[in-house]
C-alpha positions in Angstrom: -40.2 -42.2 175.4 -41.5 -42.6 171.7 -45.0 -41.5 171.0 -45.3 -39.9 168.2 -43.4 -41.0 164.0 -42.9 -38.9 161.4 -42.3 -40.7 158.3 -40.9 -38.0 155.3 -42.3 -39.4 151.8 -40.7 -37.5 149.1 -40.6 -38.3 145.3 -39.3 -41.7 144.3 -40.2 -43.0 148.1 -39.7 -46.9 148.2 -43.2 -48.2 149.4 -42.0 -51.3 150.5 -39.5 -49.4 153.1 -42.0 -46.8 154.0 -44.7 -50.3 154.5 -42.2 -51.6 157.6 -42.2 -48.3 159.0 -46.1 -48.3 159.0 -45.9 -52.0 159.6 -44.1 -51.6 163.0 -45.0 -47.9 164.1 -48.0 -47.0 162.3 -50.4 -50.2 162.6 -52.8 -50.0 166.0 -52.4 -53.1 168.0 -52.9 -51.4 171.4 -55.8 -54.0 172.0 -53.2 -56.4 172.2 -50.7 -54.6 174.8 -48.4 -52.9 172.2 -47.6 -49.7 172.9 -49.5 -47.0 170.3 -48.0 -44.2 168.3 -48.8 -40.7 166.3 -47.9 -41.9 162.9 -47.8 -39.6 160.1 -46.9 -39.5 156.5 -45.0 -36.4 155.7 -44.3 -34.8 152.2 -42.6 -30.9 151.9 -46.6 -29.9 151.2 -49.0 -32.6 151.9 -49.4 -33.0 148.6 -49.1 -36.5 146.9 -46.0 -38.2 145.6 -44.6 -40.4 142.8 -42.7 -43.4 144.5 -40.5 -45.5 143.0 -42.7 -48.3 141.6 -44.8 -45.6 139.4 -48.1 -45.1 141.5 -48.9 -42.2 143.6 -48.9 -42.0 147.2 -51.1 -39.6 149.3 -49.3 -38.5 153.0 -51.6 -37.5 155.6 -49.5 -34.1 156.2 -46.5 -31.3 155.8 -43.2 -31.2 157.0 -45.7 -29.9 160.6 -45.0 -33.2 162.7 -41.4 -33.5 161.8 -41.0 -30.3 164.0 -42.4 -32.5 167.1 -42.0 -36.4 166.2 -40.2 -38.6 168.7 -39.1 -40.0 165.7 -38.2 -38.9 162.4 -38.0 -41.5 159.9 -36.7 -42.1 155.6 -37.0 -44.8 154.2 -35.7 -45.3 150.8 -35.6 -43.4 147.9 -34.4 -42.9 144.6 -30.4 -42.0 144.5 -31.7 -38.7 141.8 -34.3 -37.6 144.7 -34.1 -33.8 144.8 -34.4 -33.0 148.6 -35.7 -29.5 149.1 -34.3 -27.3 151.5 -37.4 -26.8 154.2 -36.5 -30.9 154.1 -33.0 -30.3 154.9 -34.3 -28.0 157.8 -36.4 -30.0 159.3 -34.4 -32.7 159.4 -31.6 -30.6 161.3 -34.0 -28.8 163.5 -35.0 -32.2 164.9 -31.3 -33.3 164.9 -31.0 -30.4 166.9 -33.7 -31.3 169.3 -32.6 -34.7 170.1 -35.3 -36.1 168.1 -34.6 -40.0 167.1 -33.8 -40.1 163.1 -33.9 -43.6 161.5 -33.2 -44.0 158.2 -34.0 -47.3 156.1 -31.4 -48.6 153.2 -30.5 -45.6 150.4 -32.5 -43.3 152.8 -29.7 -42.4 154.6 -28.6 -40.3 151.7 -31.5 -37.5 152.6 -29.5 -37.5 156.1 -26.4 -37.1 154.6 -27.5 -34.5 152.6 -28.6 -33.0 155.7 -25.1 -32.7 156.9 -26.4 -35.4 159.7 -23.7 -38.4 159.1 -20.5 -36.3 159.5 -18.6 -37.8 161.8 -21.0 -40.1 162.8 -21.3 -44.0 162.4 -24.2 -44.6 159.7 -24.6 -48.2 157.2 -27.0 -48.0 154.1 -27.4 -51.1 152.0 -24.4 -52.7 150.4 -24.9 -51.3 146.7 -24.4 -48.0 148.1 -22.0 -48.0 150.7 -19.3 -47.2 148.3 -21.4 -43.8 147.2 -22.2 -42.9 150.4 -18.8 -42.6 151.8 -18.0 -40.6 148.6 -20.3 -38.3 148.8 -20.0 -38.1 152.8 -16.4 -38.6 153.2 -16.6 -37.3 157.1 -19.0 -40.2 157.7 -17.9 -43.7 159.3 -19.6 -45.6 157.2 -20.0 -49.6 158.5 -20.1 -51.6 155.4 -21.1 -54.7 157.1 -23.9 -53.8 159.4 -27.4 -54.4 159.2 -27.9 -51.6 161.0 -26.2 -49.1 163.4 -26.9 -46.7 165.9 -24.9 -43.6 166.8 -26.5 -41.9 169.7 -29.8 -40.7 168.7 -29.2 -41.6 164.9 -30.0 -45.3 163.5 -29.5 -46.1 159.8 -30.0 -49.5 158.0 -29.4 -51.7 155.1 -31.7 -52.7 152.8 -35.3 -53.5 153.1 -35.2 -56.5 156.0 -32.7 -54.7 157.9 -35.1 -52.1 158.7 -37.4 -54.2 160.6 -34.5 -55.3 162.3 -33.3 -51.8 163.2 -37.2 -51.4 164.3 -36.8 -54.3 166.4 -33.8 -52.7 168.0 -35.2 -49.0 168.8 -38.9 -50.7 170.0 -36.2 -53.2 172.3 -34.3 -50.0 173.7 -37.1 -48.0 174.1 -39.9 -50.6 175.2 -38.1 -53.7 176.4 -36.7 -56.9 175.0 -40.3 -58.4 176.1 -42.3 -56.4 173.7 -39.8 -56.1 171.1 -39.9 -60.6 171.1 -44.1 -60.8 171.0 -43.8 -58.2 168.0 -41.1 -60.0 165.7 -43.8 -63.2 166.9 -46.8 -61.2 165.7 -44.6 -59.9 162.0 -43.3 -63.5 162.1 -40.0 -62.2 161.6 -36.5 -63.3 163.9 -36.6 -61.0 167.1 -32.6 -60.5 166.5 -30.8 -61.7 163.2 -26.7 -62.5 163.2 -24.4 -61.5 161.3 -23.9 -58.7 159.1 -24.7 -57.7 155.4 -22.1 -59.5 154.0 -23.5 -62.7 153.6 -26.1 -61.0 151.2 -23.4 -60.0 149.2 -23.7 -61.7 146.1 -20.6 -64.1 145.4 -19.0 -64.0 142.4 -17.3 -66.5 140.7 -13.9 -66.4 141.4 -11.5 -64.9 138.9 -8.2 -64.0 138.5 -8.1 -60.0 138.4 -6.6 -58.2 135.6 -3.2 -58.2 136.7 -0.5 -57.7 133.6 2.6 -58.6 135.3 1.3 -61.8 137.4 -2.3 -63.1 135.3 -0.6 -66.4 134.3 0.6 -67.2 138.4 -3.2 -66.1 139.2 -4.9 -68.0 136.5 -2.6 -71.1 137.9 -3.6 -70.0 141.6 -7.3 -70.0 140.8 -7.3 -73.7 139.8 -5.2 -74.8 142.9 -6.7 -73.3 145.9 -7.4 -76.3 147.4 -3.5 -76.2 147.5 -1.1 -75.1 150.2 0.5 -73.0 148.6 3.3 -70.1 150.0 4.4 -66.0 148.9 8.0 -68.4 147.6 6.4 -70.8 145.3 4.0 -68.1 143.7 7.1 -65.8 143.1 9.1 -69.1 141.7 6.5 -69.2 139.1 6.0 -65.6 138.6 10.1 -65.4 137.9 10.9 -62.8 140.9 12.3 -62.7 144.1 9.9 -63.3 147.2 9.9 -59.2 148.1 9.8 -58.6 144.4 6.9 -60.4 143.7 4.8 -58.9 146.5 5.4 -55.4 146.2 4.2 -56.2 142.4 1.3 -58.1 143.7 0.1 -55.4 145.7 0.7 -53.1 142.7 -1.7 -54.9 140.4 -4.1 -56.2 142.7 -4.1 -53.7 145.3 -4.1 -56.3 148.4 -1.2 -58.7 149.9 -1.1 -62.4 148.3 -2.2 -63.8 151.7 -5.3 -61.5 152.0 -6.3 -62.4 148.6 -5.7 -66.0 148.2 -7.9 -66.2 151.4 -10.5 -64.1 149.9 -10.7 -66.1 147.0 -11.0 -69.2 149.2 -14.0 -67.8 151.0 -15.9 -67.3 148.0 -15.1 -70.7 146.7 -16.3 -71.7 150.1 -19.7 -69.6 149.5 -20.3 -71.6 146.3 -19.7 -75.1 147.7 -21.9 -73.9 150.7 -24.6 -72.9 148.4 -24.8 -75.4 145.7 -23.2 -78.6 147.0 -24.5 -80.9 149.7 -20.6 -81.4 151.3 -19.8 -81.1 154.4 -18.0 -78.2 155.8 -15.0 -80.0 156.4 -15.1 -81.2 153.4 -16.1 -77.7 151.9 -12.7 -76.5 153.9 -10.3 -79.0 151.6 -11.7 -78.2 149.0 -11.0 -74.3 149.3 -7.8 -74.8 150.8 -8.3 -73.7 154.6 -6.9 -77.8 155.7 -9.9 -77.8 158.4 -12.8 -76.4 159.5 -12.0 -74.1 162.5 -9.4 -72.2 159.7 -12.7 -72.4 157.8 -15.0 -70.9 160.4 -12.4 -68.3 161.4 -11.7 -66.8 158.0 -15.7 -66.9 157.1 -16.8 -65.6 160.0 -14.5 -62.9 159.4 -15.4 -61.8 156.1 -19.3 -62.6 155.5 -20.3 -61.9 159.2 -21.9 -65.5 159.2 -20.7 -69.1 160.0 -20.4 -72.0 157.4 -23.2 -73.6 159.4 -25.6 -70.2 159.4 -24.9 -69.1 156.1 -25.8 -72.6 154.6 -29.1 -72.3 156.2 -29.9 -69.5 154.8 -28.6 -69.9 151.5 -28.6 -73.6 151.0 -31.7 -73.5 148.0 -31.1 -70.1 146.7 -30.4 -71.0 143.0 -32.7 -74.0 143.2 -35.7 -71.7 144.6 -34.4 -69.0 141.8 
């Protein structure tokens, strides 16, 4: 069951992230059905903390109700927060217990810290994935996840993947029913698809610095709408078919299939985003022939369909 949440506020806590928690688990709609919940606010000695946008925040408590919490929740904070070790502790101790632990976009770095992602499946928000696993390099860190859960342990992206990891524990723990008329109430989606990639900001494509092969890639970059094979690209670069991909995985660190495609499916982004075509029209352009080669490869690497991601991203740089 999940009565009681313990929310751990340290310095530089994000008040937006530590809002959803409160939002979902700490907000009193029992007169409505919803189920009710001991929610505290948690700092190492009750005492008030700086967050992240510069005012202070007052928690209701110590580190006590981590020691008993259903659930033990961090949300974000600051990657130079200095977690002290009675935090650390507690956090174990509850590991320990088989207390729930949720963390919410960077503040699965506190449970790192902890020693709580070893060997354990954990996301954080795509700006720190990278860092995370460097710092944690026995975690198995899912880049493309909105959220995940491993056992009793559920981390999240950034800030709207919490609510959807909220959405997910309230649905395992309370029923798909309950979790649908709360998403209604927050007028949020009860389920999002897809994963963080399609948040990913696109860049425009480039040709990488690559010594040896920059003018084929410079060429490349203009003609992907192109078909274009590993034996015309090594014509032009001057080598032998072998040749030129053992130096094209030298300089760019990938295989020329794996790139060109990438480089196609942020072309595709772009046109999605900032052109009314079609997506079979959006698939000759960017060299994929037809849309089902367009659909696969997208889906693939942005966790999204053409269709879905063009809803969502359609008016992006005209609302900017």
């Amino acid at each position: 069951m999940l009565r009681s949440v313990a929310v751990l506020a340290l310095d530089q806590v994000a008040p937006f992230e530590l809002g959803v928690l409160a939002e979902v688990f700490g907000t009193d709609r029992t007169a409505d059905g919803f189920p009710a919940y001991r929610f505290d606010v948690c700092s190492p000695d009750g005492a008030a903390v700086r967050t992240s946008s510069g005012f202070h925040l007052t928690p209701n408590a110590d580190l006590g109700p981590l020691e008993e919490a259903d659930l033990v929740a961090v949300p974000a904070h600051s990657q130079g927060t200095v977690v002290p070790d009675p935090v650390l502790d507690a956090l174990r101790r509850a590991d320990a217990r088989g207390a729930y632990l949720f963390s919410v976009c960077s503040g699965a770095f506190l449970l790192g810290a902890a020693g709580l992602l070893d060997d354990r499946e954990c996301t954080t928000h795509w700006r720190y994935v990278d860092e995370l696993q460097h710092r944690h390099p026995r975690a198995r860190v899912r880049c493309n996840s909105l959220y995940v859960q491993d056992g009793r342990l559920l981390t999240s992206a950034g800030t709207a993947a919490g609510i959807d990891a909220c959405l997910h524990l309230i649905r395992q723990v309370h029923g798909s029913a309950t979790a649908t008329r709360l998403a209604r109430r927050m007028v949020v989606p009860p389920h999002r698809d897809g994963g963080q990639s399609q948040y990913v900001e696109a860049p425009i494509p480039r040709a990488p610095e690559a010594p040896t092969l920059e003018p084929v890639l410079e060429w490349l970059m203009g003609h992907l709408d192109r078909t274009i094979t590993v034996e015309e690209l090594a014509a032009r670069a001057g080598m032998a078919p072998r040749t030129f991909a053992r130096r094209f995985r030298a300089e760019t660190g990938t295989t020329p299939h794996d790139w060109l495609t990438n480089q196609r499916v942020l072309l595709a982004r772009r046109l999605l985003e900032e052109t009314p075509l079609s997506v079979e029209a959006v698939a000759d352009q960017a060299g994929f022939g037809d849309a089902a080669a367009l659909r696969h490869h997208f889906s693939r690497r942005v966790g999204a369909t053409p269709h879905s991601y063009r809803s969502t991203f359609r008016d992006r740089a005209h609302t900017a």
